[in-house]
C-alpha positions as CSV (number, residue, x, y, z in Angstrom):
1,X,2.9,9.1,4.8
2,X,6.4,9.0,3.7
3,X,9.7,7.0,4.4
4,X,11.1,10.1,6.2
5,X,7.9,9.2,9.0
6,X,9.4,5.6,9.5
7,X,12.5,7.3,9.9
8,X,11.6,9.6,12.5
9,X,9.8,7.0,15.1
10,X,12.9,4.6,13.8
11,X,16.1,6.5,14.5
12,X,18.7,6.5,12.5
13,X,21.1,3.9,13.5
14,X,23.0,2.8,10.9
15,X,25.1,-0.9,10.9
16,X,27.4,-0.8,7.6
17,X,30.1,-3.3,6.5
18,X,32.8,-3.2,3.7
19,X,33.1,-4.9,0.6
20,X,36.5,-6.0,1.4
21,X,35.6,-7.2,4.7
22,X,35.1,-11.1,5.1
23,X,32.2,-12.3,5.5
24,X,32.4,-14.5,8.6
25,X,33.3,-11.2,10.1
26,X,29.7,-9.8,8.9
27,X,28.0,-12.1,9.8
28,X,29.3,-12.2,13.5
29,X,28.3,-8.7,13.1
30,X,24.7,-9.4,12.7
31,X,24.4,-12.3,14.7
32,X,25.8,-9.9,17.9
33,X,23.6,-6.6,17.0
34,X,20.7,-9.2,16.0
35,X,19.6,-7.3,12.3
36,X,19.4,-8.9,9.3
37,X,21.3,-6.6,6.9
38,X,24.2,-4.1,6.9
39,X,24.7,-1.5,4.2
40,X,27.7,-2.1,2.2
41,X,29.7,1.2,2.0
42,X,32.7,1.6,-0.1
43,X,34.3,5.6,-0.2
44,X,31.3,6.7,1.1
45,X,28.9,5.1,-1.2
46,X,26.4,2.7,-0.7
47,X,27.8,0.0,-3.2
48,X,25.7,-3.0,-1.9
49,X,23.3,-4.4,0.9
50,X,24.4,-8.0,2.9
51,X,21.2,-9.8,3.9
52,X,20.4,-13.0,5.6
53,X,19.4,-14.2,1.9
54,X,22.9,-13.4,1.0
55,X,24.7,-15.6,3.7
56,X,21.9,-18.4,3.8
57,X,22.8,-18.5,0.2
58,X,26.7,-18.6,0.9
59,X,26.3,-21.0,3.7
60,X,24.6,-23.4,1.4
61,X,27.5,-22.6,-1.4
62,X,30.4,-23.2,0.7
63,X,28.6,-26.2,2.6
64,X,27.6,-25.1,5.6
65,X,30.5,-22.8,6.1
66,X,31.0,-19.2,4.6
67,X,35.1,-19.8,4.0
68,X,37.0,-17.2,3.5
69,X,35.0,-15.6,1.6
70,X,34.3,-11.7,1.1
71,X,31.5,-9.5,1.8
72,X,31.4,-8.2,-2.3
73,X,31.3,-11.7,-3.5
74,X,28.1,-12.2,-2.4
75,X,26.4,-9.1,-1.6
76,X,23.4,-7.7,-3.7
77,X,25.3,-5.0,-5.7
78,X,22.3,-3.4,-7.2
79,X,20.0,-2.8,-3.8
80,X,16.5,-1.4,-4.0
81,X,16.9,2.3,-2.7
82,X,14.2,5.0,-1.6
83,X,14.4,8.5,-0.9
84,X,13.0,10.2,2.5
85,X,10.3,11.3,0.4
86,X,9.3,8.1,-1.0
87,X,5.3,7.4,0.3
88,X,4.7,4.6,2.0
89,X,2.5,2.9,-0.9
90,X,5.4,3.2,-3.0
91,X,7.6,1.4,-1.0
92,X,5.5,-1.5,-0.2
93,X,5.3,-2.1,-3.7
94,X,8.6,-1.8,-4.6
95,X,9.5,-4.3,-1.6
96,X,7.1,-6.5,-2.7
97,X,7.5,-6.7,-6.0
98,X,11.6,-7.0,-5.6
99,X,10.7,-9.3,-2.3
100,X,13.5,-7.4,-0.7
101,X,12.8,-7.1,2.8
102,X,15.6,-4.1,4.1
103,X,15.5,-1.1,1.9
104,X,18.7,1.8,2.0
105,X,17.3,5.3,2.6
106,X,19.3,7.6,0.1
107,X,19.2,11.6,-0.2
108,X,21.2,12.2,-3.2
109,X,24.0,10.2,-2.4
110,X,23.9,10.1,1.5
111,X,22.6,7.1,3.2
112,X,19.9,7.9,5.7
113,X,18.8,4.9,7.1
114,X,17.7,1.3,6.3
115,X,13.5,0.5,6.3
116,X,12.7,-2.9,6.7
117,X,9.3,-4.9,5.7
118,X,8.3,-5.0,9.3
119,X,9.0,-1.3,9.6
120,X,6.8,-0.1,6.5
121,X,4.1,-2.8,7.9
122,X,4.1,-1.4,11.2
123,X,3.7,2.0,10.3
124,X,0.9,1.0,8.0
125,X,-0.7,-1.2,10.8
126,X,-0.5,2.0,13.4
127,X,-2.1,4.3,10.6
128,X,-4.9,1.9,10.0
129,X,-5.4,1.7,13.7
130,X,-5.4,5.1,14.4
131,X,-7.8,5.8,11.8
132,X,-9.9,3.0,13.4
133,X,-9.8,4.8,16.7
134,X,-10.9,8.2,15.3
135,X,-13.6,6.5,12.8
136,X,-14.6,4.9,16.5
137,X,-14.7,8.2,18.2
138,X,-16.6,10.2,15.9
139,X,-19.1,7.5,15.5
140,X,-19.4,7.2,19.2
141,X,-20.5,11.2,18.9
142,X,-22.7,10.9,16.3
143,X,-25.0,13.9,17.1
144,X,-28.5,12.1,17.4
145,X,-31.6,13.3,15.3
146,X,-34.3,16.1,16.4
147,X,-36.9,14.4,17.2
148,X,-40.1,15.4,15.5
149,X,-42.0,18.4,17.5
150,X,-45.6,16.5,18.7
């Protein structure tokens, strides 16, 4: 299974924010569309991602407040990024081993989508289940032994 899957069932809704903007603004952003990251876009490039991490960290910073600070001064400029035909596996590990939880979609330069944690674990989850039910189903009509002529 690849990214490209997760996309499909997904959609491709995208919620992006500029460097420049401020981040109070952001985050108003995500608190209204309830998501927990916006792609950071600057001339068409994906230049950063703005996470909950990143304003739970700036809230803390500016002492409960996030000021009047910007989007770039505290997004992650150096994002984990997967291609459409990235396998699922892969992914995980990268996610986990980062502990990123919102991954950017790239082909070549052009941002596809965003995966989440939840995403990559649902589609793993709905694999495994599927399996499950086949693995179920073929068991079920298991073609019983001849029995022995008397």
């Amino acid at each position: 299974m690849k990214v490209t899957d997760i996309l499909r069932v997904k959609g491709n809704t995208l919620f992006t924010v500029q460097p420049d903007q401020p981040l109070a603004e952001a985050v108003q952003t995500m608190a209204e569309l309830d998501i927990g990251s916006l792609v950071v876009m600057e001339h068409g490039d994906v230049v950063g991602m703005l996470t909950f991490r990143e304003v739970i960290a700036a809230v803390v910073a500016g002492g409960g407040s996030v000021g009047t600070r910007l989007v770039r001064s505290v997004m992650d400029d150096a994002p984990l990024t997967c291609t459409p035909e990235t396998g699922v596996d892969e992914v995980r590990r990268m996610m986990l081993q980062r502990h990123a939880r919102y991954m950017p979609v790239l082909d070549r330069r052009t941002l596809m989508g965003v995966i989440s944690f939840y995403d990559v674990a649902k589609t793993v989850v709905d694999a495994q289940d599927f399996e499950n039910r086949m693995l179920k189903a073929y068991i079920r009509d298991w073609p019983e032994k001849d029995s022995p002529p008397a």
